[in-house]
C-alpha positions in Angstrom: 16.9 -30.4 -0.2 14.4 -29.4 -2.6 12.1 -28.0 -0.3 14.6 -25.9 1.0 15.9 -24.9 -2.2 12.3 -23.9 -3.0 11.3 -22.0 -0.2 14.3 -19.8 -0.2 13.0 -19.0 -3.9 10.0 -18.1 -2.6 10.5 -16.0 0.5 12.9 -14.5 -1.0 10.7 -13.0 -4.1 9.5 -9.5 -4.1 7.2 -8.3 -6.8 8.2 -4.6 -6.2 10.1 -2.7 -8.1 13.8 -2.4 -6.3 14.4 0.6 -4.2 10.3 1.5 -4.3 9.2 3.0 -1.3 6.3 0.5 0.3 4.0 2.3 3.0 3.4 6.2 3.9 2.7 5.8 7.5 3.3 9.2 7.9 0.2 10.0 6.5 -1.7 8.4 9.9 -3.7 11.7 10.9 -3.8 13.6 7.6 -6.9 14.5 6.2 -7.1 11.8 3.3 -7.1 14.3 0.6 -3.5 15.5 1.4 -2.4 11.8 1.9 -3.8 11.4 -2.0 -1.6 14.0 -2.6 1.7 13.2 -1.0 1.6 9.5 -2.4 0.9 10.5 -5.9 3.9 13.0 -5.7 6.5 10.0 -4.6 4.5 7.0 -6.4 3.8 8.6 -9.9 2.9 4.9 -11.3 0.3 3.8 -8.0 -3.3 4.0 -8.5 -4.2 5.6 -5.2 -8.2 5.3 -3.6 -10.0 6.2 -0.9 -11.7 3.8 1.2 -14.1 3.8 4.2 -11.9 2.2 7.2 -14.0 -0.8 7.2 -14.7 -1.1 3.0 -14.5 -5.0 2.6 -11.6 -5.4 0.2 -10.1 -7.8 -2.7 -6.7 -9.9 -1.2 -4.9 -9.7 -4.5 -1.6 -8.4 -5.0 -1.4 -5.3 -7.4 1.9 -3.5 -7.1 0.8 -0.3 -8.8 -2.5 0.0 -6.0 -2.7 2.2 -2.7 -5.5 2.0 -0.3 -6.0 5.1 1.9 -8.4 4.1 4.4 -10.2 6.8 6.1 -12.5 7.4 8.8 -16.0 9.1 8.7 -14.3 12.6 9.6 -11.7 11.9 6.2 -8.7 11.2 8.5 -6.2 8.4 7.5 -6.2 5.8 10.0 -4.2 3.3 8.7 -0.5 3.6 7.4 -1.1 3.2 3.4 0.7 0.6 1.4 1.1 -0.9 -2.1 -0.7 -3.9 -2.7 
C-alpha cells in the first residue's frame, strides 16, 4: 500500500509551471534563428540555446532551459522542449 501510495506521488509530480506550454514542434524546419525567436516571445522566463544536432548534452532537469538543436545548414530538426 505504500508503494502504491508513493508512486502515484511520484508520477504524478510535474515540476512545470501549470498551464506552461512544453515543446515548439512547430518550429521543425525553421531556420534556428526564428525558432530563438518564437520561443522567447511565448516563454519570456526559458533560457533558450543553440545546439549542433549531435552536441552531447547534460540529463538534468532545468525547467527554465530550451535546446534548439540544429543542423549544419541552421535548420531545427528536433521539436524543442523545456528541460
Amino acid at each position: 500500500m505504500l508503494f502504491r501510495s508513493l508512486l502515484s506521488v511520484a508520477t504524478a509530480y510535474n515540476p512545470f509551471p501549470q498551464g506552461a506550454k512544453l515543446n515548439w514542434p512547430e518550429c521543425v524546419g525553421m531556420n534556428a534563428d526564428d525558432a530563438v525567436s518564437v520561443i522567447r516571445s511565448e516563454c519570456t522566463d526559458c533560457s533558450v540555446v543553440v545546439l549542433d544536432e549531435d552536441s552531447p548534452v547534460t540529463m538534468d532537469l532545468r525547467i527554465d532551459r530550451v535546446r534548439v538543436f540544429a543542423d549544419g545548414n541552421n535548420v531545427v530538426v528536433v521539436a524543442p522542449r523545456r528541460g
